[in-house]
C-alpha positions in Angstrom: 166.9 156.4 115.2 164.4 153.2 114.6 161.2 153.3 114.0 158.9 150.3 114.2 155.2 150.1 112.6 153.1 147.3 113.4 150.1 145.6 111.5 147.9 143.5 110.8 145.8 143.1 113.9 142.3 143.0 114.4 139.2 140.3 115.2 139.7 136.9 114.5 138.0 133.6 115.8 139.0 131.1 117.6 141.0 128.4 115.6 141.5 131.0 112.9 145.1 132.5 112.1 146.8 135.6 112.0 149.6 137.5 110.5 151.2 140.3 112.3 153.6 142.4 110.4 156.5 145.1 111.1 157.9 147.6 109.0 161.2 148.8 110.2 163.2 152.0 109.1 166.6 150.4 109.3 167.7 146.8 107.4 166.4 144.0 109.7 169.9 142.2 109.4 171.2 145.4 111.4 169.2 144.2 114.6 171.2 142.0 117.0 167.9 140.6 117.2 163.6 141.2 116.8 161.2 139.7 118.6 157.2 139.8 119.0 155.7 140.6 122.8 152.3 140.7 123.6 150.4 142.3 127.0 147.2 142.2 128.4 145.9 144.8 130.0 147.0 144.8 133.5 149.7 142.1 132.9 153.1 142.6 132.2 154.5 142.6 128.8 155.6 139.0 127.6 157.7 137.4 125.2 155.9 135.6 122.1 159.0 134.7 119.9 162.0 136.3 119.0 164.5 136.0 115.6 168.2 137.0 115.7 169.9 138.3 113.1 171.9 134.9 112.1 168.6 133.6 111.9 167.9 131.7 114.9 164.3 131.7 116.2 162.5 130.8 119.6 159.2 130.1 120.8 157.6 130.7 124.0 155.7 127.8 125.1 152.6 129.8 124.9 152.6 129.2 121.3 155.0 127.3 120.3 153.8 124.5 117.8 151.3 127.4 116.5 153.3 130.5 116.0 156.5 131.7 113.2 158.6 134.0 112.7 160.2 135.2 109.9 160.9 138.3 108.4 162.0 139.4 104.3 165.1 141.3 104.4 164.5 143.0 101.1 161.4 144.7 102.5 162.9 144.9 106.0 159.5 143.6 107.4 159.3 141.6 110.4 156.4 138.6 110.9 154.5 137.0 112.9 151.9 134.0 112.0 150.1 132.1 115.1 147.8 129.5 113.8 145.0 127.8 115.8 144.5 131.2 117.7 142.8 131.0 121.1 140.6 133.5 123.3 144.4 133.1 125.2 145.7 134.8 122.5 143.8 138.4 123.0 146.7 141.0 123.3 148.4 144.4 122.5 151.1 142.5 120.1 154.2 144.9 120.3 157.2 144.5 117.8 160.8 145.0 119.3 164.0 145.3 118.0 167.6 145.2 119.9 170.0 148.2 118.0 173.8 149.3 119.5 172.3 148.1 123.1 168.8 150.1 123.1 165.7 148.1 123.0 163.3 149.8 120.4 159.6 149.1 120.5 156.7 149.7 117.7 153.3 151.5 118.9 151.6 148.1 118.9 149.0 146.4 117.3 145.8 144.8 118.8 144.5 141.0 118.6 141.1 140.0 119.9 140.1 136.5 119.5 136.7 136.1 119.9 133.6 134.4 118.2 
């Protein structure tokens, strides 16, 4: 079983940054891959950025040039920095991991950018 825990949301303003972080139950390197969606509320769930587990990262062009990923495998946490942050940005940011085929998701963690 996986278990994903997000943090780190909350208010910030526009042009500010944030930090997202998730705790996982199993080592990160174990994931054939991790990656970051966000939703608004009557959208569908989108892709942010995803990390595999030889390393490799990609950006969606929503925030690419603003956003990284990375992740500490001796914690086995799982990040995600966007800088410049825009009113664009306001979301339910969802952690999500790829294990043995199944797609595991965290509980989420909420972003409003707002002055």
């Amino acid at each position: 079983q996986v278990q994903l825990v997000e943090s780190g949301g909350g208010l910030v303003q526009p042009g500010g940054s944030l930090r997202l972080s998730c705790s996982t139950s199993r080592r990160i390197l174990s994931f054939n891959r991790m990656n970051w969606f966000r939703q608004v509320p009557g959208n569908e769930r989108e892709l942010v950025a995803g990390i595999s587990a030889s390393g490799y990262t990609k950006y969606e062009p929503p925030v690419k040039g603003r956003a990284a990923i990375t992740r500490d495998t001796d914690e086995n946490v799982l990040y995600l920095a966007i800088n410049n942050v825009m009113t664009e940005d306001t979301a339910i940011y969802y952690c999500n991991a790829l294990w043995e085929d199944v797609d595991y998701w965290g509980q989420g963690t909420q972003v409003t950018v707002s002055s």
